[in-house]
Wavefront OBJ file of the C-alpha trace (Angstrom):
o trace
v 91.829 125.233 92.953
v 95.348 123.662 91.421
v 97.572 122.465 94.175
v 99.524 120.446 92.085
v 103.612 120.126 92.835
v 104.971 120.587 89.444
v 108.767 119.248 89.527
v 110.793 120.070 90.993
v 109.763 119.080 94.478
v 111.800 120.612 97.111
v 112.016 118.974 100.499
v 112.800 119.666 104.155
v 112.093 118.426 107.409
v 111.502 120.233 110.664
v 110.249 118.756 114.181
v 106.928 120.375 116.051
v 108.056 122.512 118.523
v 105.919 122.132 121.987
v 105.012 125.850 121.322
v 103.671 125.294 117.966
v 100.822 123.216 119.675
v 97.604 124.592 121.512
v 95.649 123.753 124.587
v 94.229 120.882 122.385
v 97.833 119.282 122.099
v 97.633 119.997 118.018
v 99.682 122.052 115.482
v 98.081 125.473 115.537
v 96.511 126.458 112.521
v 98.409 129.274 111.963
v 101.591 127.480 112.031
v 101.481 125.932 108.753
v 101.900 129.596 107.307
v 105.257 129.266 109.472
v 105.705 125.659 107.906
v 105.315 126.856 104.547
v 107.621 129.695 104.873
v 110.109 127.138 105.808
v 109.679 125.400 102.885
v 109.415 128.268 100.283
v 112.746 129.497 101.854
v 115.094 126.494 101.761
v 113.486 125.681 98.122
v 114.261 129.591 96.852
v 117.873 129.056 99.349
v 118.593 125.621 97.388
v 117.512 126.414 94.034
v 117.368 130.157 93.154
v 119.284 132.819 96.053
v 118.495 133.581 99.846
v 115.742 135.781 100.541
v 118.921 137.762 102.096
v 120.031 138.317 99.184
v 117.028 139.301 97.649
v 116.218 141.368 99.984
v 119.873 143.103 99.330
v 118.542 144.225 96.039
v 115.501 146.140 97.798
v 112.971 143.895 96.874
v 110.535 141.261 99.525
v 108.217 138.933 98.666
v 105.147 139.700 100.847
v 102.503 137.193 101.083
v 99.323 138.455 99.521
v 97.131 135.644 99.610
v 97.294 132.647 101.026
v 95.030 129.170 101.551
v 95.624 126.007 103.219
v 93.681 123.099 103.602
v 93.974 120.813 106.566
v 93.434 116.679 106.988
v 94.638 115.503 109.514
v 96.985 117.424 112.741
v 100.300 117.283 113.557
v 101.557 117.084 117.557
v 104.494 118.086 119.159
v 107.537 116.149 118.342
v 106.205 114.818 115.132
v 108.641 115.087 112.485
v 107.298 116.491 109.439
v 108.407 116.614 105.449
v 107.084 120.196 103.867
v 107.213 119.852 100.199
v 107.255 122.699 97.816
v 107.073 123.636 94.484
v 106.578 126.432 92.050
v 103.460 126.491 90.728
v 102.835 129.868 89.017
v 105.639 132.833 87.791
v 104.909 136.124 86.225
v 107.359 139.444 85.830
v 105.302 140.732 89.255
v 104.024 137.513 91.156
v 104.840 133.912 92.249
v 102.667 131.519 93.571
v 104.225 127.927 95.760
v 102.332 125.611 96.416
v 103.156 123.256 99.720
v 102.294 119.066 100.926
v 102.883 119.088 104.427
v 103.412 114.955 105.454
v 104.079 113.719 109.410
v 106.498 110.535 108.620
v 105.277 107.717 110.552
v 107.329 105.201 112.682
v 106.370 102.797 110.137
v 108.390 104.195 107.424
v 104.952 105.587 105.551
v 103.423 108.819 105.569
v 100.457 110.937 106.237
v 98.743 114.076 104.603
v 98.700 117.088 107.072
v 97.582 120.257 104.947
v 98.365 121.116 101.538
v 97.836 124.606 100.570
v 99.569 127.704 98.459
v 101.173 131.043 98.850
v 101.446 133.860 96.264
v 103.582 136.870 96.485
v 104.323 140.326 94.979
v 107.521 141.466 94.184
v 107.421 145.071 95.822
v 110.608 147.051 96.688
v 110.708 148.855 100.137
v 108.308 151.777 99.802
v 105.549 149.120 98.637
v 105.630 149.812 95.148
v 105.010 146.455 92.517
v 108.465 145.937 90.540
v 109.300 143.224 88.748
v 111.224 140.405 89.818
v 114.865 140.891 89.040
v 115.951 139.495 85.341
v 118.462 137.119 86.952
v 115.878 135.835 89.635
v 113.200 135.117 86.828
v 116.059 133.258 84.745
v 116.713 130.784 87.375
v 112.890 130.329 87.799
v 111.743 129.702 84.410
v 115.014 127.753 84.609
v 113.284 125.605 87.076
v 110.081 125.714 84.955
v 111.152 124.519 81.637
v 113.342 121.611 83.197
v 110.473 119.851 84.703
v 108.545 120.074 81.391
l 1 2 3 4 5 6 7 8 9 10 11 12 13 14 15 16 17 18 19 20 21 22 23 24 25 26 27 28 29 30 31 32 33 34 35 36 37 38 39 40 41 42 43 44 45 46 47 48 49 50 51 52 53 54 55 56 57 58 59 60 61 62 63 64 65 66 67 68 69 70 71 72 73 74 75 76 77 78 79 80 81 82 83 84 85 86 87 88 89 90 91 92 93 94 95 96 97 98 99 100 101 102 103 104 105 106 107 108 109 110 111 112 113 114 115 116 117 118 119 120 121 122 123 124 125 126 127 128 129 130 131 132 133 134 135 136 137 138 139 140 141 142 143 144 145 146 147
């Protein structure tokens, strides 16, 4: 499985909330999904167009498979970097792939879960379309500049 970050990285930073944590004191697992969704969105928000205005056209982006992979957890009030990056584009599909890091006191940084996301373009009756010529533009954009 490739879960390389091609360039360009995007990065953001959130805090764990106490209710992202269960009864073990740890990041639910589930979470990360939430984490990664965080990232995809300020990376397509910097970079491309808000999902708002995406969504405007009458298109989403549902999630249609998914995978993480976990090393080590993250507890309430640790503050976290989520990297993402594009990894994969097609006229239908896009896959990001995510590096999930707790920054330490100590100014380095540890591996939380790195995993991927890939989504269908589908307009609101669930029907595949294809991305939006304008949307693709700016992602191959992205594509060829890091190559």
């Amino acid at each position: 499985m490739n879960l390389s970050m091609p360039e360009p990285v995007h990065k953001t930073t959130c805090r764990v909330l106490y209710g992202d944590t269960d009864a073990a004191g740890v990041v639910y697992y589930g979470n990360y999904m939430r984490y990664y969704e965080q990232g995809r969105t300020e990376y397509m928000r910097d970079l491309v167009q808000t999902y708002r205005e995406i969504e405007s056209q009458g298109l989403v982006l549902p999630v249609i498979e998914c995978y993480s992979r976990y090393k080590a957890p993250a507890t309430y009030d640790d503050l976290l970097t989520i990297e993402t990056s594009l990894a994969e584009l097609n006229s239908i599909t896009c896959r990001f792939n995510y590096r999930i890091y707790r920054d330490e006191t100590n100014g380095s940084r540890t591996l939380l879960a790195k995993g991927f996301t890939l989504h269908a373009s589908v307009n609101r009756k669930g029907k595949l379309t294809r991305l939006p010529t304008d949307i693709i533009d700016k992602l191959q954009t992205i594509i060829k500049k890091a190559q």
